[in-house]
MMTF fields as JSON, N, C-alpha, C and O atoms, coordinates in Angstrom:
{
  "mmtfVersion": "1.0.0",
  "mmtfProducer": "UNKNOWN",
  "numBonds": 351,
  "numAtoms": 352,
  "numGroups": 88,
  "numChains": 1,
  "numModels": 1,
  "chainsPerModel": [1],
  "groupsPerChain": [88],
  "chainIdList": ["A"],
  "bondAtomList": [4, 2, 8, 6, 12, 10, 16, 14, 20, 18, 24, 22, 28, 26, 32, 30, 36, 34, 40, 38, 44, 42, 48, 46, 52, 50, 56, 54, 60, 58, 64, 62, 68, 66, 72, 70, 76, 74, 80, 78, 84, 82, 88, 86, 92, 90, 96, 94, 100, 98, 104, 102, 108, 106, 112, 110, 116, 114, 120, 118, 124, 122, 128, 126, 132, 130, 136, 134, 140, 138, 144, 142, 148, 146, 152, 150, 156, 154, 160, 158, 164, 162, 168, 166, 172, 170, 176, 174, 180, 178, 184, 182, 188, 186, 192, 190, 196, 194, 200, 198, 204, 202, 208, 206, 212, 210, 216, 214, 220, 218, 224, 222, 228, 226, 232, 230, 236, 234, 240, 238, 244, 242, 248, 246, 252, 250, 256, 254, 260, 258, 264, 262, 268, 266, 272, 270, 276, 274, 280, 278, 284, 282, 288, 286, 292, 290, 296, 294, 300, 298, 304, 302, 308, 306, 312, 310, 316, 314, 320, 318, 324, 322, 328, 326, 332, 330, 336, 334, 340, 338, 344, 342, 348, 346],
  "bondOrderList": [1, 1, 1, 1, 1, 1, 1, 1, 1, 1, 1, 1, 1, 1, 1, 1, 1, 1, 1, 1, 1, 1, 1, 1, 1, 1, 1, 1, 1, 1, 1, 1, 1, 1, 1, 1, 1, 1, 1, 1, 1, 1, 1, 1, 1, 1, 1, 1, 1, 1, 1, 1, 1, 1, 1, 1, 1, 1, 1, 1, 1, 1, 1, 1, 1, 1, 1, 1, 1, 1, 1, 1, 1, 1, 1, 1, 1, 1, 1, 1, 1, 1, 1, 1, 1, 1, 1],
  "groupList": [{"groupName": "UNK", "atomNameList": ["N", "CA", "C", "O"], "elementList": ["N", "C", "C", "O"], "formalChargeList": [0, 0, 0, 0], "bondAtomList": [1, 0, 2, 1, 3, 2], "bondOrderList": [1, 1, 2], "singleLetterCode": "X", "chemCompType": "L-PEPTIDE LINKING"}],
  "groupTypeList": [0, 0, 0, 0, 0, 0, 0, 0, 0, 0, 0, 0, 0, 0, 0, 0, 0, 0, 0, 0, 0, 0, 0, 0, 0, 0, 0, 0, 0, 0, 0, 0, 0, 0, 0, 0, 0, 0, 0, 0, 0, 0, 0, 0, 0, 0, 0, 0, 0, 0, 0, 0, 0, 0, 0, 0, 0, 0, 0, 0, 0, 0, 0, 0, 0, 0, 0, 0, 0, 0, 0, 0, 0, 0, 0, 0, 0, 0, 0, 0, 0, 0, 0, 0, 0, 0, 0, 0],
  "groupIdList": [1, 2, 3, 4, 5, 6, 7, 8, 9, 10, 11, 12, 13, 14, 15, 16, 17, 18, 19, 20, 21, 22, 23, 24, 25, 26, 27, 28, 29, 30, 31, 32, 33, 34, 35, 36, 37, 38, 39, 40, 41, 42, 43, 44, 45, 46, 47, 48, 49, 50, 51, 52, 53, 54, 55, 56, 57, 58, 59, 60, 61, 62, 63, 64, 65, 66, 67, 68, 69, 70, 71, 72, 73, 74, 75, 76, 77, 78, 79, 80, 81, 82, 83, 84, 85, 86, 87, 88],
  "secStructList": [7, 7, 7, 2, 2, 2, 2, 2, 2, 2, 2, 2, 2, 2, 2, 2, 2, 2, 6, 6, 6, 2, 2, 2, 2, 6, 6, 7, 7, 2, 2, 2, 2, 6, 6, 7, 1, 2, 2, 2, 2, 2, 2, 2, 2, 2, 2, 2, 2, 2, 2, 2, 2, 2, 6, 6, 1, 7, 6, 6, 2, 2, 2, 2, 6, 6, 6, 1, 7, 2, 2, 2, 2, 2, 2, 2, 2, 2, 2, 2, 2, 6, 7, 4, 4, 4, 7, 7],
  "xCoordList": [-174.683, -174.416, -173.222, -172.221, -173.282, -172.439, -171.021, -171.015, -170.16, -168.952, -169.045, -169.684, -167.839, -167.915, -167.329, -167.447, -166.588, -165.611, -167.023, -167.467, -167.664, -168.957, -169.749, -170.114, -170.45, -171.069, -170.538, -171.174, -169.107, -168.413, -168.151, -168.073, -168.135, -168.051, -169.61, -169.659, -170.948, -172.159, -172.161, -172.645, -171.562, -171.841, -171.165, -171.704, -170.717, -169.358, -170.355, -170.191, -171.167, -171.529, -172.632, -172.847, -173.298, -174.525, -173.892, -174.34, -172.661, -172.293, -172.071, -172.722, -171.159, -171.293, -172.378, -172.453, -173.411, -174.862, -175.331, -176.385, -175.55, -176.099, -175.183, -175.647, -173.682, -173.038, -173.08, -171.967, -173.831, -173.764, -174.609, -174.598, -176.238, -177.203, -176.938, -177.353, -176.533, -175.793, -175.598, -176.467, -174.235, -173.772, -174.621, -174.275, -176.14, -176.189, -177.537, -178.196, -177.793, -178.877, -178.947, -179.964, -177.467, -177.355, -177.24, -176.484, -178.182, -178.421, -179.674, -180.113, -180.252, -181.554, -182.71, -182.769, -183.633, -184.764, -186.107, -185.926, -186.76, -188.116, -188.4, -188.177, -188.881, -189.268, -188.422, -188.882, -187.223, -186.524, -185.908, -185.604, -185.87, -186.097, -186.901, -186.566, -188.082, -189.441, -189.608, -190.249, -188.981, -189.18, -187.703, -187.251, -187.006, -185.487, -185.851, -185.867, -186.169, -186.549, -185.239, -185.157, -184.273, -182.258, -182.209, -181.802, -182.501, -182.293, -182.994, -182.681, -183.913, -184.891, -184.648, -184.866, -183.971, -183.415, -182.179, -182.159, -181.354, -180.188, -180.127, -179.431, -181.512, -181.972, -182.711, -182.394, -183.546, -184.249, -182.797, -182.253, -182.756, -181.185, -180.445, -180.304, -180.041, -179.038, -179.888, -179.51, -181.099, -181.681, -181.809, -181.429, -182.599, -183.077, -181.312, -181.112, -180.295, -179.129, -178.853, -178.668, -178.865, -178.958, -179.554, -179.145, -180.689, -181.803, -181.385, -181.683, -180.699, -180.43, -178.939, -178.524, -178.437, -177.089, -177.246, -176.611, -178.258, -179.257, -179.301, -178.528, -180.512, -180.64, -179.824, -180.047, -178.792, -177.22, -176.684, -176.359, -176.555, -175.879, -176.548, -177.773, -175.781, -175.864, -176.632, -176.599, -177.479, -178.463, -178.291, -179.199, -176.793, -175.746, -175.181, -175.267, -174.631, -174.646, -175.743, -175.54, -176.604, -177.974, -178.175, -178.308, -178.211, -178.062, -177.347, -177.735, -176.253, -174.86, -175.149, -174.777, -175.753, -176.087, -177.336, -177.682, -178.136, -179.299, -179.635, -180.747, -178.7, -178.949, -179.486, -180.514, -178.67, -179.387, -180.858, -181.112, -181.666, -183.146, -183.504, -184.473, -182.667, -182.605, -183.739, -183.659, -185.031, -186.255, -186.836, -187.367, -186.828, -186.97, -185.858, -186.242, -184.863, -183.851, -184.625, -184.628, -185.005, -184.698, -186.244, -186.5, -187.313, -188.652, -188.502, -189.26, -188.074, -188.167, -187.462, -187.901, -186.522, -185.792, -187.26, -187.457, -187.98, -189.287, -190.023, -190.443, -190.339, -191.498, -191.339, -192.298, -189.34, -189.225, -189.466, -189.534, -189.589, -189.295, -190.328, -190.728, -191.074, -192.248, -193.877, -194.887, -193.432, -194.683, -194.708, -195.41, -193.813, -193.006, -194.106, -193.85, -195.499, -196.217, -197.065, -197.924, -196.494, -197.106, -196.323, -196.759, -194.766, -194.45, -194.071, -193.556, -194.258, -193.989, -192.725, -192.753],
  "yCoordList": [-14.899, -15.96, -15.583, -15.107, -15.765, -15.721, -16.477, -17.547, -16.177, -16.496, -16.993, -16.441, -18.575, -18.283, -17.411, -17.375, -16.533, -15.467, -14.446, -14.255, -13.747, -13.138, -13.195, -12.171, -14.914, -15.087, -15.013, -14.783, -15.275, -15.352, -13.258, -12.751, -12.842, -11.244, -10.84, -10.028, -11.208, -11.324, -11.675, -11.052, -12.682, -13.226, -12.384, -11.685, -12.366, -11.284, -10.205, -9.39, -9.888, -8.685, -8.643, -7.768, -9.849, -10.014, -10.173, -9.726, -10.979, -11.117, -9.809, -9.549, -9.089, -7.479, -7.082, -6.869, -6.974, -6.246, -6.599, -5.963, -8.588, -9.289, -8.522, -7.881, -8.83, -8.071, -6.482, -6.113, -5.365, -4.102, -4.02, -3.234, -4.681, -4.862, -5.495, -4.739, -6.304, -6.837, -5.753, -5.316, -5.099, -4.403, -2.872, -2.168, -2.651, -1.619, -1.654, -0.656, -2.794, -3.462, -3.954, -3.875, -4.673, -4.964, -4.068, -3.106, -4.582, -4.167, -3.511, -3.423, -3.078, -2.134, -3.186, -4.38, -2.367, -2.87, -2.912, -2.482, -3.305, -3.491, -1.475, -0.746, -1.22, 0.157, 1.007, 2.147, 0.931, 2.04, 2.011, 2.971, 0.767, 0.082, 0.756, 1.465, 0.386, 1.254, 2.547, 3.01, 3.491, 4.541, 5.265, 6.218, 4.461, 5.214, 4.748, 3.587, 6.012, 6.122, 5.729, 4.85, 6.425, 6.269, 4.916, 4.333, 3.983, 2.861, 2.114, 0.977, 2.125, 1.5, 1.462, 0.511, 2.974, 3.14, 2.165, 1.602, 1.966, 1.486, -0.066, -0.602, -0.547, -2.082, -2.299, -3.241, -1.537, -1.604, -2.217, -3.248, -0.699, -0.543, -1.926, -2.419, -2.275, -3.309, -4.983, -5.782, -4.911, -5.689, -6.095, -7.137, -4.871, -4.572, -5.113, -6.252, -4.383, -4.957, -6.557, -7.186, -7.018, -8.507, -9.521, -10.625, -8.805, -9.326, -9.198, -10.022, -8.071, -7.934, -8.695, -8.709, -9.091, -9.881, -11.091, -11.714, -11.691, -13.09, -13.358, -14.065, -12.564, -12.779, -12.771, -13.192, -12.115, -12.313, -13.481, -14.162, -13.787, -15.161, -16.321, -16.407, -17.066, -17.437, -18.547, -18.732, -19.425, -20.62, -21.764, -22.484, -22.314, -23.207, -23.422, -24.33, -22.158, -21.302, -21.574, -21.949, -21.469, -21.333, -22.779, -23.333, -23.442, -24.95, -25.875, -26.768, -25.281, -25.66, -25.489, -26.099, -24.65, -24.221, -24.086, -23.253, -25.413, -24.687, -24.817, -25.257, -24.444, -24.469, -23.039, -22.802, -21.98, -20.441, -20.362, -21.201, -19.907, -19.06, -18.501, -17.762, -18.664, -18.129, -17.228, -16.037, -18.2, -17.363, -16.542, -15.515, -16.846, -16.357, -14.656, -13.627, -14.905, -14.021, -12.956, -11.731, -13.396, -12.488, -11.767, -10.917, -12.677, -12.015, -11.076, -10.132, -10.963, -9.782, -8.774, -7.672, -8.678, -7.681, -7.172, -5.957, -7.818, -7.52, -6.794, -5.717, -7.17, -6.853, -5.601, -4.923, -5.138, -3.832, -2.6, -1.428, -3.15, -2.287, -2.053, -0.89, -3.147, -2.76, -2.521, -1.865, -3.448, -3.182, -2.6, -2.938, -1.569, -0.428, -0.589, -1.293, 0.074, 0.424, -0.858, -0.789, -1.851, -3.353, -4.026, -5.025, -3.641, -4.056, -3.6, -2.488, -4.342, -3.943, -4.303, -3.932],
  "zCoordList": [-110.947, -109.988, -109.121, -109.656, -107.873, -106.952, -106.964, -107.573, -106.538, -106.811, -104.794, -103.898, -104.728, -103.084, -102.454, -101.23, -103.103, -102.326, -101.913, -100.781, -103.529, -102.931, -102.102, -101.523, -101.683, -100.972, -99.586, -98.557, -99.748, -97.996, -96.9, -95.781, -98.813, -98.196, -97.882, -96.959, -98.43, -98.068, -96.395, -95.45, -96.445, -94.985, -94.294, -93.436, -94.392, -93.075, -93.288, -92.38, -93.957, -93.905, -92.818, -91.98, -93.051, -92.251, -90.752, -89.696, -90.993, -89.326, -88.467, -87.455, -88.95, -88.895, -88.195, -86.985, -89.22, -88.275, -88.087, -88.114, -87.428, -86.235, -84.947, -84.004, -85.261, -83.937, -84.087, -83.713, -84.455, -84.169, -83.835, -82.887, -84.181, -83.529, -81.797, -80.918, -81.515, -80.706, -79.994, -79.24, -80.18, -79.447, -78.833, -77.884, -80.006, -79.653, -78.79, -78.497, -78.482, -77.925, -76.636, -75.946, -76.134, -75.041, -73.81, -73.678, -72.874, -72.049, -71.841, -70.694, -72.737, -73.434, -73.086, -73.38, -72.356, -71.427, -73.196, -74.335, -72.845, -73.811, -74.028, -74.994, -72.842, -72.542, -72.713, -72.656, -72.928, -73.513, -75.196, -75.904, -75.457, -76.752, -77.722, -78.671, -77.286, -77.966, -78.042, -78.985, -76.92, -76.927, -77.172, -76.538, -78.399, -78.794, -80.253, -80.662, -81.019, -82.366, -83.048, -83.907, -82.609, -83.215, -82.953, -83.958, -81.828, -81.732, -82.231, -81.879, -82.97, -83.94, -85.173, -85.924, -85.568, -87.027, -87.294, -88.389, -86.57, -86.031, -86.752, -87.614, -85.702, -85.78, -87.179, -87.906, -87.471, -88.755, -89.983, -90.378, -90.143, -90.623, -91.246, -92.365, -89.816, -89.776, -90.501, -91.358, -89.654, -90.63, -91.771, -92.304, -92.306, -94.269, -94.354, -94.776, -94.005, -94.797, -94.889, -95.931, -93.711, -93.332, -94.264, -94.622, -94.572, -95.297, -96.968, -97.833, -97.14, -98.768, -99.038, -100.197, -98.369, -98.094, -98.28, -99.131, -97.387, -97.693, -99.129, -99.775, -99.618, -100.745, -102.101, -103.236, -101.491, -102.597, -102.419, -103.392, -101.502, -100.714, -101.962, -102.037, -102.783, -104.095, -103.379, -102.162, -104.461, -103.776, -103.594, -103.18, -103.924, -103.768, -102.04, -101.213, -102.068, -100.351, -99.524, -98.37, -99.855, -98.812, -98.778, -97.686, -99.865, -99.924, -98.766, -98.012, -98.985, -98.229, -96.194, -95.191, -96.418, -94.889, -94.159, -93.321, -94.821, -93.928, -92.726, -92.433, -91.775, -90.539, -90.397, -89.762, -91.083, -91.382, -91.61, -92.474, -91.336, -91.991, -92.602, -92.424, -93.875, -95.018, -95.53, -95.831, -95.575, -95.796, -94.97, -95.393, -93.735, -92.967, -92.553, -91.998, -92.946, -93.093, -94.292, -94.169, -94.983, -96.394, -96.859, -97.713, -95.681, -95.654, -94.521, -94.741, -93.772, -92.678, -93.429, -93.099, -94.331, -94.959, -95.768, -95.798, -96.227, -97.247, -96.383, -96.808, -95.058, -94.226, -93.452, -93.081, -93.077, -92.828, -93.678, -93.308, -94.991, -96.103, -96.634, -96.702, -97.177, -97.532, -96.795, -97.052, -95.781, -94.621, -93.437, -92.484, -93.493, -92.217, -91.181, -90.204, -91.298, -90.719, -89.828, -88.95, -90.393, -89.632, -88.992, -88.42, -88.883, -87.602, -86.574, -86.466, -85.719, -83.935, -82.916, -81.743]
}
């Protein structure tokens, strides 16, 4: 079980690589997006982590906040990882 200090270093973590995603994104057209493999790894990446951060994030926490997308958060971490080849 999560401690709130744990869950608050979870979060910072996720905030992190919403903003590196962020940063490494802006400005970046659809068409050059798609066709930057490094910039895909990047985003993937930052995701799956996002997503495994979520799911640490104790269920008291997730409780506490559901303005977040918790499930939604923590199934796309599932869907980069295990269903690589099905998304777009």
């Amino acid at each position: 079980m999560s401690s709130q200090r744990d869950d608050l270093v979870y979060v910072e973590d996720m905030l992190a690589r919403v903003r590196r995603i962020r940063t490494k994104t802006r400005g970046v057209t659809w068409p050059r997006f798609r066709d930057d493999e490094d910039l895909h790894d990047i985003v993937e990446r930052s995701i799956s982590i996002v997503g495994e951060a979520a799911r640490k994030v104790s269920k008291q926490f997730r409780d506490a906040h559901p303005e977040v997308p918790w499930a939604d958060t923590m199934s796309i971490r599932h869907k980069i990882v295990h269903d690589h080849f099905e998304v777009s």
